[in-house]
N, C-alpha and C positions, 0 to 999 in steps of 0.2 A: 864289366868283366864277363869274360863267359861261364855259361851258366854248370855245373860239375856231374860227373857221373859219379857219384857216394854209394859205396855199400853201409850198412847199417847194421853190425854184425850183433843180435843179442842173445844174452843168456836162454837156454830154454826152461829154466824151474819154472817160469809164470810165464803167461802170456804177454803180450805188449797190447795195448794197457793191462795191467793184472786185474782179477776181479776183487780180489781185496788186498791182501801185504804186498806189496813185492817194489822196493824205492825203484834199481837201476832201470827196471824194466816201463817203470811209471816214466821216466827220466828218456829214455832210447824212444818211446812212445811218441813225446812233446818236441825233444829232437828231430824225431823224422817227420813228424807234421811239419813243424817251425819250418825245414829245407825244401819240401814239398813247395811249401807257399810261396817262399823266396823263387823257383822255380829252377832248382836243380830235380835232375832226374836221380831216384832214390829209390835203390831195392834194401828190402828189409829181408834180412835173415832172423825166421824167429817161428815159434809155432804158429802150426795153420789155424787156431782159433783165435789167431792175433789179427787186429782190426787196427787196419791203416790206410791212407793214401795213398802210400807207395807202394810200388809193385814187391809182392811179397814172394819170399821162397820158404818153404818149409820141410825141414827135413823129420817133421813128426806133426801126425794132425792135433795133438793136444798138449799143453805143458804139461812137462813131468810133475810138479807137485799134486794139482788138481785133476791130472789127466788119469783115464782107467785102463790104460796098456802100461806098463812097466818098461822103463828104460834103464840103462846104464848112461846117467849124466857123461860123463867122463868123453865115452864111446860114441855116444848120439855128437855131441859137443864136435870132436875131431870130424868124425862124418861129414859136420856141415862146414868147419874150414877148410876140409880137403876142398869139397866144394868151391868155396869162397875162393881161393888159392889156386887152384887145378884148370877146370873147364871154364870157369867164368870170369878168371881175373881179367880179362884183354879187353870185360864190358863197363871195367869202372877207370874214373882216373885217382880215385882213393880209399882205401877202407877204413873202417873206422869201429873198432871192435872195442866190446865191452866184455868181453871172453879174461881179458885178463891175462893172467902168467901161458892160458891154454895155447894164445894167437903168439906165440914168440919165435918157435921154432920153422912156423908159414913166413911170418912177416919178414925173418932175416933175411933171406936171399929172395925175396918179389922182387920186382923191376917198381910195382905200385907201389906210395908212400903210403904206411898204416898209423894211424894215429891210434894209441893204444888209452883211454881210460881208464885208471886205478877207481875202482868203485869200492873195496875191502881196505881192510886194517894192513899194515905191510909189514910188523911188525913178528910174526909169526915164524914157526919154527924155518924151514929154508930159504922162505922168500928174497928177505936179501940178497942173498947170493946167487941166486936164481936171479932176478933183476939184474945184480952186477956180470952175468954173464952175457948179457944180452945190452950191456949199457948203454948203445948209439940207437936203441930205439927211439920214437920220440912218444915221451911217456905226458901223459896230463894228468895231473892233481885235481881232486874237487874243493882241496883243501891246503893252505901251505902248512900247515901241522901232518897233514897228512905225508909230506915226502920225509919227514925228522928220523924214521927209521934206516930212511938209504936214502940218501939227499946227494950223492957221487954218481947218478946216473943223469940222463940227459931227459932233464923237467924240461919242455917244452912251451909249458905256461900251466897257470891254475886258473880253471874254471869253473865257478860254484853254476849248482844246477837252477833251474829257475823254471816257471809255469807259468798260463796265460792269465792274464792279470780276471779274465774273467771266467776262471776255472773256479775262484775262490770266492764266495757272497761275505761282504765286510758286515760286522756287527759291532755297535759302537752301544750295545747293552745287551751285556750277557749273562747267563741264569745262574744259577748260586750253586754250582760245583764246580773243583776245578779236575782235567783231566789228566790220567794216564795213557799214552796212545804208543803201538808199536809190539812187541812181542817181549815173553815170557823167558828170562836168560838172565845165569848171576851179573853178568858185565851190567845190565840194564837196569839194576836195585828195585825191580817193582815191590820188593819188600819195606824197604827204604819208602817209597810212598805211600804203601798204605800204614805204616808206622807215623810218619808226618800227619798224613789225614786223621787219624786217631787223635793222636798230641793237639793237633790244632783246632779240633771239633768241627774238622768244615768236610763239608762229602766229598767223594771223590769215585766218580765214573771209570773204570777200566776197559778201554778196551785193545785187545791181544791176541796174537795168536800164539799158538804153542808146536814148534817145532818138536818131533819125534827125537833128536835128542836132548831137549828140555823139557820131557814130561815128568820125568824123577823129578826133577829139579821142583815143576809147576804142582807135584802131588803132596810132595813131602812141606817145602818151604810156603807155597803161595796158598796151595788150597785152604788149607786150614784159616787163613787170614781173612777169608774174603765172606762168613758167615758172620757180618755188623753193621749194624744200622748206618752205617756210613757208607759203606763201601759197596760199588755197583756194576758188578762184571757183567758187561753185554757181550761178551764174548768176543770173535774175530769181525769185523763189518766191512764191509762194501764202502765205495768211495762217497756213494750219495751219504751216507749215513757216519762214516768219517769225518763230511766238512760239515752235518750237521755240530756233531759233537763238539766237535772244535770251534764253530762261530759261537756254541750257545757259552761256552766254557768261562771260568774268570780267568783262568791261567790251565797254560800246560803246563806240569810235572811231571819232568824231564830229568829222573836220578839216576843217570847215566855213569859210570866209574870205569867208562875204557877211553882208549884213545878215538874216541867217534871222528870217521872221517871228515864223515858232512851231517848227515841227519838232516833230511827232507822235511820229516816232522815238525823241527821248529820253522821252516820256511813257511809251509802249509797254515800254523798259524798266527804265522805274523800275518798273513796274508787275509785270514779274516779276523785282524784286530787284536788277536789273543797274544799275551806276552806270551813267555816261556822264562822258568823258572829251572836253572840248569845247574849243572857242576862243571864247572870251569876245566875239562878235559877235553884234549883235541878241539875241533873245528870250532868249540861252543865259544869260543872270544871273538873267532872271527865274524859268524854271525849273528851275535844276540850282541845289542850295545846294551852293556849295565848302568840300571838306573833310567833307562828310553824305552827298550824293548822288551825288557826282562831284567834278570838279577842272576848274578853268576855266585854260585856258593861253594862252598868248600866246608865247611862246616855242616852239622845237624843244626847249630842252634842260626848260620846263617838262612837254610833252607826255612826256619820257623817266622825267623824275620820277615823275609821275601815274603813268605803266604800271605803275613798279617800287613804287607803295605804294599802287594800287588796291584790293588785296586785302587792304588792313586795312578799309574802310567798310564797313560793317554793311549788307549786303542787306534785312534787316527794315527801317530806315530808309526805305531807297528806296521800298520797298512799303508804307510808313506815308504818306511825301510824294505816293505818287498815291493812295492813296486819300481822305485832308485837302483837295489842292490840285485835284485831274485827273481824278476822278472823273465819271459820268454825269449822276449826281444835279446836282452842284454847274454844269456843263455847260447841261444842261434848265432847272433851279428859274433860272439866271440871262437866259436867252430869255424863260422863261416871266414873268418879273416885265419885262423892257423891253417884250415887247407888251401886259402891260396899260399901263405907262408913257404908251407912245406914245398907244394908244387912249385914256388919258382926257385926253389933251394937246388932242388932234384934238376932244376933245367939249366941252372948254373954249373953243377958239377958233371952236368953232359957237356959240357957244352967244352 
């Protein structure tokens, strides 16, 4: 087949790779590598401190989170699909944006097919309808729980996200805490785990970041929790120091109470061996198998079970189910077969 001219369209909150939090962008990252190497031609739309092999464009030299100029997400965002849309659509034969509900209004009347990415919850105040205005798009799930809130638009396929198998070091003995990983939010119950770690006398490593509108939240509820012999907030970390935590870990805890799309996090550590201990909402059946790779709870007293017989599941397991299900390969080779999809959809109904 021939080889494709792919736009790459990302968020700008974080860079591509992030340097610490940031899933989609970690995700668009391993995507545009993955196509690179297959040897399609690939411009990345994303900030200039984003580190890629494809040709990049930048409509801001630093992500907005971490970056020291002040943007208007919203504003910057449009900026770079005018772009996308405008002067340079004639250089791609597909875009493929992670912008979300923003890329709706460009994508409708392009001549170019855009594959659109749902990376958020959808579940939220106008999205649906917003979706169902726009429903001949061709929409991709990272999750099939994830389309349950507007399931009447045109799913195009579900593609769970995946990494290179040797992004992640397998540890098949690991050290006596179990972990909390991801950021500080009621949806996310970090409360819920250090009460469990309490109850259960086993330690438990935190670490998070704290988004600006969940510092109330992280002062009132969380801080006060975390001055005890058990509990050990390293704060937000970098990714070397991420898969540390994670290979060394017995189990992720994972007290999740929203409808989670996908959740990287638990891919990350199956991937070095670590089960994950979750709450059976959204994506978490699809990827965790209960009783193999982890324990799905819905209860307090299920969650106390799981801790005290986590360490009978076989860490080879886990590290077998990412590399089968979560893998790069399977990630890429499944992009790469919907934009020929689309494309010869688009040459059919020229035709």
């Amino acid at each position: 087949m021939k080889k494709l001219r792919i736009a790459q369209v990302a968020p700008l909150v974080e860079r591509v790779p992030p340097k610490k939090y940031g899933g989609t962008e970690r995700v668009v990252y391993h995507l545009t590598e993955g196509l690179v190497e297959r040897g399609h031609q690939v411009t990345l739309f994303a900030s200039g401190d984003s580190i890629t092999s494809a040709r990049l464009v930048a409509p801001i030299s630093e992500s907005l989170r971490l970056g020291r100029k002040p943007h208007s997400p919203v504003m910057i965002s449009m900026m770079m699909l005018t772009e996308v849309y405008g002067r340079m659509l004639h250089e791609f034969d597909i875009v493929h944006s992670h912008l979300e509900y923003l890329t709706l209004p460009f994508a409708a009347t392009a001549p170019v097919p855009t594959v659109l990415t749902m990376h958020g919850r959808l579940d939220l105040g106008d999205c649906p309808n917003l979706l169902r205005a726009y429903r001949d798009m061709s929409y991709v799930s990272i999750s099939d729980a994830q389309r349950n809130p507007v399931p009447d638009i045109n799913w195009v396929d579900t593609i769970y996200h995946g990494y290179p198998k040797s992004a992640f070091e397998f540890s098949a003995r690991p050290g006596k805490y179990f972990l909390y990983l991801g950021r500080f939010s009621e949806e996310k119950k970090p409360v819920q785990a250090i009460m469990l770690a309490k109850a259960c006398h086993v330690p438990l490593k935190i670490a998070a970041k704290i988004d600006p509108a969940d510092r109330l939240y992280f002062e009132e509820k969380v801080k006060p929790l975390l001055d005890h012999p058990l509990i050990d907030y390293v704060g937000e970390v970098d990714e070397y120091r991420k898969i540390e935590l994670l290979r060394e870990s017995i189990a992720l805890l994972n007290t999740i109470d929203w409808p989670e799309p996908f959740g990287l996090v638990m891919i990350e550590a199956l991937a070095c061996g670590t089960p994950v201990i979750a709450r059976g909402c959204g994506s978490v059946p699809e990827v965790i198998t209960h009783g193999k790779t982890g324990f799905i709870c819905e209860s307090r007293l299920d969650f106390i079970e799981a801790i005290h017989h986590v360490g009978e599941l076989s860490r080879h397991a886990c590290r077998e189910e990412f590399e089968r299900r979560f893998s790069l390969n399977c990630m890429v080779g499944k992009y790469e077969e919907l934009y020929y999809r689309l494309l010869q959809q688009q040459h059919l109904c020229l035709q």
